[in-house]
FIKEBA-351933 format. One record per residue (C-alpha): x, y, z; residue in one letter. Coordinates in Angstrom, 1 decimal. Each point is the difference from the previous one (the first is absolute). Example, Ala and Ser with C-alpha at 12.3 -4.5 7.8 and 13.67 -1.06 7.14 Angstrom:
2
+--------+--------+--------+------+
!      x !      y !      z ! resn !
+--------+--------+--------+------+
!   12.3 !   -4.5 !    7.8 !    A !
!    1.4 !    3.4 !   -0.7 !    S !
+--------+--------+--------+------+
//
This chain:
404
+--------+--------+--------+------+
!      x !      y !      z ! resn !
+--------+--------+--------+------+
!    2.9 !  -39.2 ! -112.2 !    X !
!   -1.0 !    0.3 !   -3.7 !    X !
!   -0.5 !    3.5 !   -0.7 !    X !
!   -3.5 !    0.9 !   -0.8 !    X !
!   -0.9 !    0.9 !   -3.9 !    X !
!   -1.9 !    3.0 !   -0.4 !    X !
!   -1.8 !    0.3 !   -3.5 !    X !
!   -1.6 !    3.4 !   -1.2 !    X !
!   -3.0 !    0.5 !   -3.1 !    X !
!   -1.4 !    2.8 !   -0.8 !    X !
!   -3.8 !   -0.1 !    0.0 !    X !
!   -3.0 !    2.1 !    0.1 !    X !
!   -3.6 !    0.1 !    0.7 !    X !
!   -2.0 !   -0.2 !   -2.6 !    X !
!   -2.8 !   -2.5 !   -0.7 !    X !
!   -0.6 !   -2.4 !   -2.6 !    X !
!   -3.6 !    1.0 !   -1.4 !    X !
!   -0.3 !   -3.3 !   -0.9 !    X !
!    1.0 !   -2.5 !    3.1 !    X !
!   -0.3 !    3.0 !    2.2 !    X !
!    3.4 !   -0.9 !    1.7 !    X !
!    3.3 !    2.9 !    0.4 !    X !
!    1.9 !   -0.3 !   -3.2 !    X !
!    2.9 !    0.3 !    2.7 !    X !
!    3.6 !   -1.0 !   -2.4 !    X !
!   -2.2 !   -0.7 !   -2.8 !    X !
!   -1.3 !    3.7 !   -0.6 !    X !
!    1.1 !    1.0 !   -3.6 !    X !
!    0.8 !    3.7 !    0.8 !    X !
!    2.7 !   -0.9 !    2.5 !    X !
!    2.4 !   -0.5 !   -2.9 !    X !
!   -0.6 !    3.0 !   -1.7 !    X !
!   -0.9 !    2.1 !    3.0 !    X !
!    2.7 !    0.3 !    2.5 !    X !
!   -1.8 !    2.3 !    2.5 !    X !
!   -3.2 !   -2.6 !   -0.1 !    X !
!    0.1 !   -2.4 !    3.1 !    X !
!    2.2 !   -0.2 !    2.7 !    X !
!    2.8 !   -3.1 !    1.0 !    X !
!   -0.6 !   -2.5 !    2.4 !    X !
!    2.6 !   -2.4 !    1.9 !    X !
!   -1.0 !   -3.6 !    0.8 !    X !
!    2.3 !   -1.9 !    2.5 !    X !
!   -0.9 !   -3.1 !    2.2 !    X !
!   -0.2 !   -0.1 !    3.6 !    X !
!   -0.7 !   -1.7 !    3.0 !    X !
!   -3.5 !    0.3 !    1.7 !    X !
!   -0.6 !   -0.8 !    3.7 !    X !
!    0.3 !   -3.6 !   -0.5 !    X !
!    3.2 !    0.5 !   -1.6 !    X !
!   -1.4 !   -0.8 !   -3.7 !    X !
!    1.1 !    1.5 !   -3.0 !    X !
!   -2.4 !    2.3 !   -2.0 !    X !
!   -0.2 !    2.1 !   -2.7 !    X !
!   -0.3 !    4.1 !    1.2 !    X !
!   -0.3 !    2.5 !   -2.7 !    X !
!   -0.1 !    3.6 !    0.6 !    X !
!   -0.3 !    3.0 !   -2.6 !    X !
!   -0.2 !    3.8 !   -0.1 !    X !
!    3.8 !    0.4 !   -1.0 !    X !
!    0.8 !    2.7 !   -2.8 !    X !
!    3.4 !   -2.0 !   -1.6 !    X !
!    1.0 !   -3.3 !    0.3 !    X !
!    2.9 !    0.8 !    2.2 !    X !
!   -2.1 !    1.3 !    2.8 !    X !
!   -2.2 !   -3.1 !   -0.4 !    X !
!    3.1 !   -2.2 !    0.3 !    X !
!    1.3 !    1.6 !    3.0 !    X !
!   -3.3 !    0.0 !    1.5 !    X !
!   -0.2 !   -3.8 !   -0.4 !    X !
!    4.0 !   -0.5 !    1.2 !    X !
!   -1.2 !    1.6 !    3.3 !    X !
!   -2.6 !   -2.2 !    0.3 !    X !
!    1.9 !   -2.8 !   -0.4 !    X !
!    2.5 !    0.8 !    2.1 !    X !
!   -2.9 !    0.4 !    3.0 !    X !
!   -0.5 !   -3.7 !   -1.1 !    X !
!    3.6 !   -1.3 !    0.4 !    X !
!   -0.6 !    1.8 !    3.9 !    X !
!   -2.7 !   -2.9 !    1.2 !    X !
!   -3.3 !   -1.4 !   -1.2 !    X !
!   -3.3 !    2.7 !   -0.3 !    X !
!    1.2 !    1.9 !   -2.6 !    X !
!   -2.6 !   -0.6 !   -2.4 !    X !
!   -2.8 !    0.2 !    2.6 !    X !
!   -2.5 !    2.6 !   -0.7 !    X !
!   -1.6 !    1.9 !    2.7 !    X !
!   -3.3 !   -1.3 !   -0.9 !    X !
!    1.4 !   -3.7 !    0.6 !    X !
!    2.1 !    0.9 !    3.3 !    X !
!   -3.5 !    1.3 !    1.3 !    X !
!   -2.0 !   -3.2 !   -0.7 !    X !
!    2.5 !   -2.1 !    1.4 !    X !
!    0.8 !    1.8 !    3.4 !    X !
!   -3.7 !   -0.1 !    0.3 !    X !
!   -0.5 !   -3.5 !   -0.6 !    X !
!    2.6 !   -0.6 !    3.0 !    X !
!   -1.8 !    2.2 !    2.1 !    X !
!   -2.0 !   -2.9 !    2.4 !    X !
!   -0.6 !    1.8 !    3.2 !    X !
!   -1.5 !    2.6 !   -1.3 !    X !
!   -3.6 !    1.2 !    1.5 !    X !
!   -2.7 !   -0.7 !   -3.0 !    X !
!   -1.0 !    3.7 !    0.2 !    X !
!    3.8 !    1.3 !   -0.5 !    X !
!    0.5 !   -2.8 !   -2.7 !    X !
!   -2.9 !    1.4 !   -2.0 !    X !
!    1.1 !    3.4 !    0.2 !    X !
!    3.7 !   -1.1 !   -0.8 !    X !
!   -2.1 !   -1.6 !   -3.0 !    X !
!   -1.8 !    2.6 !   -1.6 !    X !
!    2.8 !    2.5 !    0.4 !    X !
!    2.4 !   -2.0 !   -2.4 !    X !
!   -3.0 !   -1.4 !   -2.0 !    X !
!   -1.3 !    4.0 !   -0.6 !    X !
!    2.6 !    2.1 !    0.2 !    X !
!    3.6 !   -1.4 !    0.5 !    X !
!    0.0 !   -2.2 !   -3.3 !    X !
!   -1.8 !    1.8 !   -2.6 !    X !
!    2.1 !    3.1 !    0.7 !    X !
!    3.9 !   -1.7 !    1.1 !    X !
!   -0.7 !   -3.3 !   -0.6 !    X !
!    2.4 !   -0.8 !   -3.4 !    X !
!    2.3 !    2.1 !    1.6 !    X !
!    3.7 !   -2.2 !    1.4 !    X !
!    0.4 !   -0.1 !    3.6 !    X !
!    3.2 !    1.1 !    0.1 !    X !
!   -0.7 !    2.5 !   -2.4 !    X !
!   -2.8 !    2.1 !    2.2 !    X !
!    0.8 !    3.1 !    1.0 !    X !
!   -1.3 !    2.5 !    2.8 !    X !
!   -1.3 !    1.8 !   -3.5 !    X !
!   -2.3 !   -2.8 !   -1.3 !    X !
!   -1.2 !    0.0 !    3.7 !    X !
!   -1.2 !    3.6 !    0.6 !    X !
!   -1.5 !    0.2 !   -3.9 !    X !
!   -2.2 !   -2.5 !    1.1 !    X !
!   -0.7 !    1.6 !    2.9 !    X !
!   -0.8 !    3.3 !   -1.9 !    X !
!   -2.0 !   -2.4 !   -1.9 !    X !
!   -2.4 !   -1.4 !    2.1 !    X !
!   -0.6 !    3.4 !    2.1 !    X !
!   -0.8 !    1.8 !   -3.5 !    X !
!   -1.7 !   -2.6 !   -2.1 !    X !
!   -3.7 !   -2.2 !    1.2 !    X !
!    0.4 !   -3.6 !    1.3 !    X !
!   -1.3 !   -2.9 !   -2.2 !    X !
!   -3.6 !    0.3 !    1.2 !    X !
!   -0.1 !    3.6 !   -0.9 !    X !
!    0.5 !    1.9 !    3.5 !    X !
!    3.4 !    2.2 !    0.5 !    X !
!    2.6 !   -1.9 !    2.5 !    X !
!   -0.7 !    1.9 !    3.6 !    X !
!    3.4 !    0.6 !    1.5 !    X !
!   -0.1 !   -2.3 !    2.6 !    X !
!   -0.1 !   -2.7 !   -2.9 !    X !
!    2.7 !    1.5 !   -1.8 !    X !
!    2.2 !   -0.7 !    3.4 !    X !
!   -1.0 !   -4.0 !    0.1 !    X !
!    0.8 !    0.0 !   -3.3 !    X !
!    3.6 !    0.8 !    0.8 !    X !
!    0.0 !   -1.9 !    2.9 !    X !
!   -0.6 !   -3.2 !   -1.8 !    X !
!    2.7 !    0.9 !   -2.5 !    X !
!    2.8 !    1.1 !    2.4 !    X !
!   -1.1 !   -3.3 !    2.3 !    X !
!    0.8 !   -2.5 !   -2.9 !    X !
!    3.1 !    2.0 !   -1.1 !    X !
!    1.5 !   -0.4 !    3.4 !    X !
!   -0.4 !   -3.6 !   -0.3 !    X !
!    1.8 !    0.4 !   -3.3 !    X !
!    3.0 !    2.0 !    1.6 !    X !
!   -0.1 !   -3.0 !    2.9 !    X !
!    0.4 !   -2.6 !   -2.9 !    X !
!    2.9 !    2.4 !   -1.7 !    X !
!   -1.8 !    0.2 !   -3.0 !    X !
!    0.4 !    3.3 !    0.4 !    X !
!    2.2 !    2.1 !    1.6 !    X !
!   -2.4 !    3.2 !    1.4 !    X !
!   -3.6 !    0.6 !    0.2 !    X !
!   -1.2 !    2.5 !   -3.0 !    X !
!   -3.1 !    0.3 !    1.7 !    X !
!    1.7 !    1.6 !    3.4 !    X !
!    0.0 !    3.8 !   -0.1 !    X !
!   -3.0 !    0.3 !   -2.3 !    X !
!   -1.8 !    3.2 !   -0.6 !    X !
!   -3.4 !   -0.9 !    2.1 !    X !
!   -3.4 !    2.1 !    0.5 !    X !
!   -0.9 !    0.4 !    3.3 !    X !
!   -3.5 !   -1.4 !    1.0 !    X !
!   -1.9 !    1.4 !    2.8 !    X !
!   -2.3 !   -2.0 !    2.0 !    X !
!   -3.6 !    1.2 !    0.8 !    X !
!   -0.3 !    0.8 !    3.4 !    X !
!   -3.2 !   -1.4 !    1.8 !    X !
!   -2.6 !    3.2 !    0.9 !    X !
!   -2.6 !    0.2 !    2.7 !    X !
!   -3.6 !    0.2 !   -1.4 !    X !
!   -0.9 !    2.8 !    1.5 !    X !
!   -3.0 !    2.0 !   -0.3 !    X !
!    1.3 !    2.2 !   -2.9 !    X !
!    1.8 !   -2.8 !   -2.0 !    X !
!   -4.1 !   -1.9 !    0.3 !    X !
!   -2.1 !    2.8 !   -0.9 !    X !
!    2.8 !    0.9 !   -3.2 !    X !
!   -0.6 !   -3.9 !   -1.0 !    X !
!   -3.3 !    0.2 !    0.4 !    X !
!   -0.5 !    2.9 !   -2.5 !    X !
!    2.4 !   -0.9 !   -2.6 !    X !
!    1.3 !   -3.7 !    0.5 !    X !
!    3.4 !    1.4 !    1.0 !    X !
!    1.7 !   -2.5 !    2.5 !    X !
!    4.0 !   -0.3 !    1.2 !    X !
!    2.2 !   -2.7 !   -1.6 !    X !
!   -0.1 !   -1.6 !    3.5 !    X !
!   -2.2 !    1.1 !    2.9 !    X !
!   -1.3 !   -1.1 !    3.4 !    X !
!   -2.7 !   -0.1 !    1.9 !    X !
!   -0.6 !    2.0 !    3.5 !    X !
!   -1.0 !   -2.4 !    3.0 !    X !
!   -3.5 !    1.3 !   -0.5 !    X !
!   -0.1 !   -1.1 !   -3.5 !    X !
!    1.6 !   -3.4 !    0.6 !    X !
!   -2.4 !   -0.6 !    2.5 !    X !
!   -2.9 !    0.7 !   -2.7 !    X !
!    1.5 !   -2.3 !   -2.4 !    X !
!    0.4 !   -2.4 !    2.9 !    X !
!   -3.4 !   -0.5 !    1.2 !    X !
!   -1.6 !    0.2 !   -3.8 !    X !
!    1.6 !   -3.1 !   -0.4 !    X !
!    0.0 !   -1.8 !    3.1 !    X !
!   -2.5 !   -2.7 !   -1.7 !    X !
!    2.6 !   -0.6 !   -2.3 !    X !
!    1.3 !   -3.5 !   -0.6 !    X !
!    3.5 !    1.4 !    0.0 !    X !
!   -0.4 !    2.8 !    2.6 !    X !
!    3.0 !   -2.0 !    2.1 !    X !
!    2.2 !    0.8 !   -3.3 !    X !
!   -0.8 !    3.7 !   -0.4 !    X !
!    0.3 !    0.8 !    3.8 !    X !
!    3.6 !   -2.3 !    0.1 !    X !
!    1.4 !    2.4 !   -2.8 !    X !
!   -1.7 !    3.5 !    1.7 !    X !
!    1.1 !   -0.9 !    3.5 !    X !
!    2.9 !   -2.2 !   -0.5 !    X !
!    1.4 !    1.2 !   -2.9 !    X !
!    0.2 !   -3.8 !   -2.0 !    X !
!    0.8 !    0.0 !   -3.9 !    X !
!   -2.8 !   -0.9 !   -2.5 !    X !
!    2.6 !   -2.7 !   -0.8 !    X !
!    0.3 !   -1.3 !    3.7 !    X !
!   -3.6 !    0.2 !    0.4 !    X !
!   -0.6 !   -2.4 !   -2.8 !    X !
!    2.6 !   -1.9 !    1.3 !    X !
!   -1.1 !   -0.3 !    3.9 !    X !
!   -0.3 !   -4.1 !    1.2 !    X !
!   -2.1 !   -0.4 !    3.6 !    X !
!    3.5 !   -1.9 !    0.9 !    X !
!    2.3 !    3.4 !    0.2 !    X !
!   -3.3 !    1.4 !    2.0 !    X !
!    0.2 !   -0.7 !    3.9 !    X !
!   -3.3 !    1.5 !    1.1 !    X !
!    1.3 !   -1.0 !    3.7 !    X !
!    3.1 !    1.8 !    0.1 !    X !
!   -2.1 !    3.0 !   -2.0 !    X !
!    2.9 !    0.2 !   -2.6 !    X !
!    0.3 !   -1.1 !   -4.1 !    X !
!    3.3 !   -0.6 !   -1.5 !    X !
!    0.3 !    1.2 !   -3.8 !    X !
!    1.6 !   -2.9 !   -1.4 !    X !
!   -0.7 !    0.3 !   -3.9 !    X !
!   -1.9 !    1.5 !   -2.5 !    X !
!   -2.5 !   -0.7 !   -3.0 !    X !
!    1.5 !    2.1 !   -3.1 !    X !
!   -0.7 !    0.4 !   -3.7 !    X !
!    2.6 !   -1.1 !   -2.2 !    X !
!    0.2 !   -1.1 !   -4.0 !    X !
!   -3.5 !    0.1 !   -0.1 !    X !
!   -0.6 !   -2.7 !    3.2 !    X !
!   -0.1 !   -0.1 !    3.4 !    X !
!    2.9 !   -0.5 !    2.0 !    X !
!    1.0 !   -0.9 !    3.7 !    X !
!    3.3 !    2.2 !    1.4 !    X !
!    1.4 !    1.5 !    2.6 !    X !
!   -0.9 !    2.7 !    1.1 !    X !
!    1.3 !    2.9 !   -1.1 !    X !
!    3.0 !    1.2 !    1.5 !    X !
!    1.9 !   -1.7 !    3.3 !    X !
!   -1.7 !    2.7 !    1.7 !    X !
!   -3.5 !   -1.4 !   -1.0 !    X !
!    0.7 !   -3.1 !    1.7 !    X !
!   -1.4 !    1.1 !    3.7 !    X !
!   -2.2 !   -0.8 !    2.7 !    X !
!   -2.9 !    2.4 !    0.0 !    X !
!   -1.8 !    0.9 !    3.9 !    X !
!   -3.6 !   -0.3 !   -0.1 !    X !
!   -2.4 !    2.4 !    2.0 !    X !
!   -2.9 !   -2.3 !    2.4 !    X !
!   -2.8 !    1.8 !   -3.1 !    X !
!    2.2 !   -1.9 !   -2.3 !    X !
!    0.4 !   -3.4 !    1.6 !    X !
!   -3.7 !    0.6 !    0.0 !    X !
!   -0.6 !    0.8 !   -3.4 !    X !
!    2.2 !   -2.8 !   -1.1 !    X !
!   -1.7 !   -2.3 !    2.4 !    X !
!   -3.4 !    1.1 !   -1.7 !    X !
!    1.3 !   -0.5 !   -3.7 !    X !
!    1.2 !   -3.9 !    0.6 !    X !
!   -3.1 !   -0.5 !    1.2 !    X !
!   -1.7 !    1.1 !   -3.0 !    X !
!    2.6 !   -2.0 !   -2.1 !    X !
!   -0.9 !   -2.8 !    1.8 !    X !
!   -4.2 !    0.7 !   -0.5 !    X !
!    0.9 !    0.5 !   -3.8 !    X !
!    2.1 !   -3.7 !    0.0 !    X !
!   -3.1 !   -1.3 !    1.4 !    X !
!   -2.4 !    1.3 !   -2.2 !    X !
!    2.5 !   -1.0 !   -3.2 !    X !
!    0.1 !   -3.7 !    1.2 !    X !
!    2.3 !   -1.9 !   -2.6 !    X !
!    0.7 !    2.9 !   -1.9 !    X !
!    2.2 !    1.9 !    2.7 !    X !
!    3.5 !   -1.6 !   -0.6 !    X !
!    1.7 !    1.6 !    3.2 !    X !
!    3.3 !    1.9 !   -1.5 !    X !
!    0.9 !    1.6 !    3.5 !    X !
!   -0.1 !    3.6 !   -1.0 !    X !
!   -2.1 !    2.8 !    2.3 !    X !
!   -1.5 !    1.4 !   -3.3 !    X !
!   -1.6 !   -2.3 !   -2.3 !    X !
!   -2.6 !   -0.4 !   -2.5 !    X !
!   -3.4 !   -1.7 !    0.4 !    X !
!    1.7 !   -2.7 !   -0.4 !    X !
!    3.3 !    0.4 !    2.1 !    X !
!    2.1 !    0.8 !   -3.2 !    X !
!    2.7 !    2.8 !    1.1 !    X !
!   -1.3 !    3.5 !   -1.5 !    X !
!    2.5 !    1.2 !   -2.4 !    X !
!    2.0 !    3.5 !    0.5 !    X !
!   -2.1 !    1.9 !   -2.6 !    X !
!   -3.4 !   -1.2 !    1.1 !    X !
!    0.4 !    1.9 !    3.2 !    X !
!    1.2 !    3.2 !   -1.6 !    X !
!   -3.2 !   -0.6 !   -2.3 !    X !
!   -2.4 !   -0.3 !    2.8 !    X !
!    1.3 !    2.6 !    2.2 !    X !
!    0.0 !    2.2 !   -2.8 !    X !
!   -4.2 !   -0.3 !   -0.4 !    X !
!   -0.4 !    0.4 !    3.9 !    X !
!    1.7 !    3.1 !    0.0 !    X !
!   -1.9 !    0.9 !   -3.2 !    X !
!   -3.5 !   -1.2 !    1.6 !    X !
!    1.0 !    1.9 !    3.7 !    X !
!    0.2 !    3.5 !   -1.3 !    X !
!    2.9 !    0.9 !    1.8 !    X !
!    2.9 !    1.9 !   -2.2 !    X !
!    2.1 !   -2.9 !   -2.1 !    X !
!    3.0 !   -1.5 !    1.9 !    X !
!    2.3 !   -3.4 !   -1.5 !    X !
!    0.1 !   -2.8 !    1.6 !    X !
!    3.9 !   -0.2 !    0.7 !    X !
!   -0.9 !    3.6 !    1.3 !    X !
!   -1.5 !   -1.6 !    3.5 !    X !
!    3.9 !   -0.4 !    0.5 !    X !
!    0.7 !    3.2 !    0.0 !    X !
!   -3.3 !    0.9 !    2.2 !    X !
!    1.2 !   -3.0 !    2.4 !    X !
!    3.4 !    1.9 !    0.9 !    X !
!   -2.1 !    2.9 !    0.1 !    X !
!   -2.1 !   -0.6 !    2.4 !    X !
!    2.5 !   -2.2 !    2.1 !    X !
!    2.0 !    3.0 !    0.6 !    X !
!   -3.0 !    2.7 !    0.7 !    X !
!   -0.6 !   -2.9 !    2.9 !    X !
!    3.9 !    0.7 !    1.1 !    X !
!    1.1 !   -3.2 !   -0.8 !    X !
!    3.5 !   -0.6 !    0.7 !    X !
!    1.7 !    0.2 !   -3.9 !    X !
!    1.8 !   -3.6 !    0.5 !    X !
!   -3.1 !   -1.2 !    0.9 !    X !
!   -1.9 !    1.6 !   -3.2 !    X !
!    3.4 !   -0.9 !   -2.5 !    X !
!   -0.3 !   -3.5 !    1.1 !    X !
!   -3.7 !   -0.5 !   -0.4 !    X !
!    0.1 !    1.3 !   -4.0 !    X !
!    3.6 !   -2.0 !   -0.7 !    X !
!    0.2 !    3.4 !   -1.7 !    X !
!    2.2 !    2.6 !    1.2 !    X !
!    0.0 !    3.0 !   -2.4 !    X !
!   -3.7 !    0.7 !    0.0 !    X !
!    0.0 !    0.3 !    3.8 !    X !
!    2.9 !    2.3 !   -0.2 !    X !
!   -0.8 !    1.8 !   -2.5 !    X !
!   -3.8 !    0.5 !   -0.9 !    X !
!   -1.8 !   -1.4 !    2.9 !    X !
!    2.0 !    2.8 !    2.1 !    X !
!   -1.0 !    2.7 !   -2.3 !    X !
!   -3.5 !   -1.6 !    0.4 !    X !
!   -0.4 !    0.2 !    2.9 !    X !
!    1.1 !    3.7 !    0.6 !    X !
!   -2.9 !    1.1 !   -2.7 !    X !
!   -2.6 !   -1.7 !    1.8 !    X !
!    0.7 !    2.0 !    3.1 !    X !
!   -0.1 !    3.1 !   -2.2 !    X !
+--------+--------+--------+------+
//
């Protein structure tokens, strides 16, 4: 093989007042300034697609190191094809082969390399990442505030990483590579809120000064408020599913009458209506674990039972404008509800109920909760969330201050 040429300029960084463009070799103090600028190397190498093009790199403080800057690169080329690919370009393309990716990871895969990953490594060679470049930029983005103004929380900071170290694995795989920079990095360590109880103390503290958990729950007695406040509710089936049963706001918007079996008193969570890039999308659910058969009580067969009948009064009274889409929880005019609407209106029945503030997803957490003050077997409780952690974790902790 033709050995590579490596060519090395001097150039610096001042701009043309005129054209407004870097000088760059042009600059008329480099000849009679030897400490102004700094050399650069430019050698051509092979991208992904095995093309030739033109890299140039600078920084060096003599044109020797610059040459044997470039000689090292070129020898990287003579190993295999990638050489020239830049991190920034490596990340666009694994993620462009990434097909069976759920829409909601995909958009978080997304914004990570869009917001953080390029602008900060981006230019940066592949092959020429280190574990350094990875934990500045993790120093980075704990220390400095996100694009839209608010500091990185550390749990961020961790999916940030994630991302990174996932599509650098599939860069070792394709020996590109040879380790992972991004194993072994300096990480902060995020601690989850744990769900409290609102107890009597914890209400009368909000109700004086606003003060409120990050996450809370209700007691039974509160629940029950909430509960029969809304029981005229068009979409009191919904909010007693995801108290008593634990269901996602993501599987709620997703629920069909076909994975309902009011007979055998059981729904199966099958998928799930998500936000992603701005739309709507249909997926799986969330984990393998989410994909479960969920027991219904005789109150909730009834309950159900009561809520298809209203459907069915609403299709009648809609006539030609009710286009049947086969999910449990419409619009006027059968449209399936999107995720955020339901967080939206839950949010102003809480507000309207007077009871102490609680989230939506929180129901979950209330749902394990209660489960377990009934002495329901833990299997039984594990399966019917598809969520392990919170029933081993929180729920159990839950439940021991509500006996308190």
């Amino acid at each position: 093989m033709a050995k590579t040429r490596v060519q090395v300029s001097r150039r610096c960084g001042c701009v043309d007042a005129e054209t407004g463009r870097q000088r760059g070799v042009t600059c008329p103090r480099l000849p009679v300034d030897g400490d102004h600028g700094s050399w650069y190397f430019a050698v051509q190498l092979r991208g992904l697609d095995g093309k030739r093009q033109r890299v140039r790199q600078g920084g060096y403080t003599d044109s020797e190191e610059a040459q044997a800057a470039g000689r090292a690169l070129a020898a990287a080329d003579r190993d295999g094809a990638g050489a020239g690919c830049t991190l920034g370009q490596w990340l666009a393309r694994w993620l462009a082969t990434k097909d069976a990716l759920r829409p909601s990871t995909r958009q978080g895969y997304a914004t990570h390399i869009r917001l953080y990953l390029i602008p900060q490594l981006g230019r940066i060679l592949l092959h020429q990442l280190t574990s350094r470049d990875v934990n500045e930029l993790l120093a980075t983005l704990a220390s400095r505030p996100s694009p839209t103004g608010r500091r990185l929380s550390p749990a961020t900071v961790v999916r940030i990483h994630a991302t990174l170290r996932t599509a650098l694995n599939a860069a070792v795989r394709a020996r590109l590579i040879p380790v992972n920079p991004a194993n072994g990095a300096e990480l902060p360590h995020p601690q989850r809120p744990h769900p409290v109880v609102w107890t009597v103390g914890r209400t009368a503290r909000w109700q004086q000064t606003g003060e409120r958990p990050a996450v809370a729950v209700w007691t039974e007695q509160q629940l029950a408020a909430l509960l029969t406040g809304v029981a005229q509710d068009r979409l009191y089936a919904a909010w007693w599913l995801a108290a008593l049963r634990g269901l996602r706001r993501g599987e709620l918007a997703g629920l069909r009458w076909m994975d309902v079996d009011l007979q055998a008193a059981e729904l199966t969570v099958t998928q799930q209506r998500v936000h992603a890039d701005g739309q709507v999308v249909v997926g799986p659910p969330k984990s393998a674990a989410s994909c479960r058969e969920v027991a219904l009580d005789a109150q909730t067969v009834r309950m159900l039972t009561r809520h298809r009948e209203r459907q069915e009064q609403l299709s009648a009274m809609a006539g030609t404008r009710w286009q049947d889409s086969g999910y449990g929880f419409t619009t006027a005019t059968a449209a399936p509800l999107r995720p955020d609407y339901l967080t939206g209106r839950f949010r102003r029945l809480v507000a309207a109920s007077g009871l102490p503030p609680v989230r939506l997803h929180d129901l979950r957490h209330g749902a394990a909760t209660l489960a377990l003050a009934a002495h329901t077997d833990l299997k039984v409780v594990q399966a019917m969330l598809g969520h392990a952690r919170i029933v081993l974790r929180a729920a159990s902790k839950l439940r021991r201050e509500l006996s308190t």
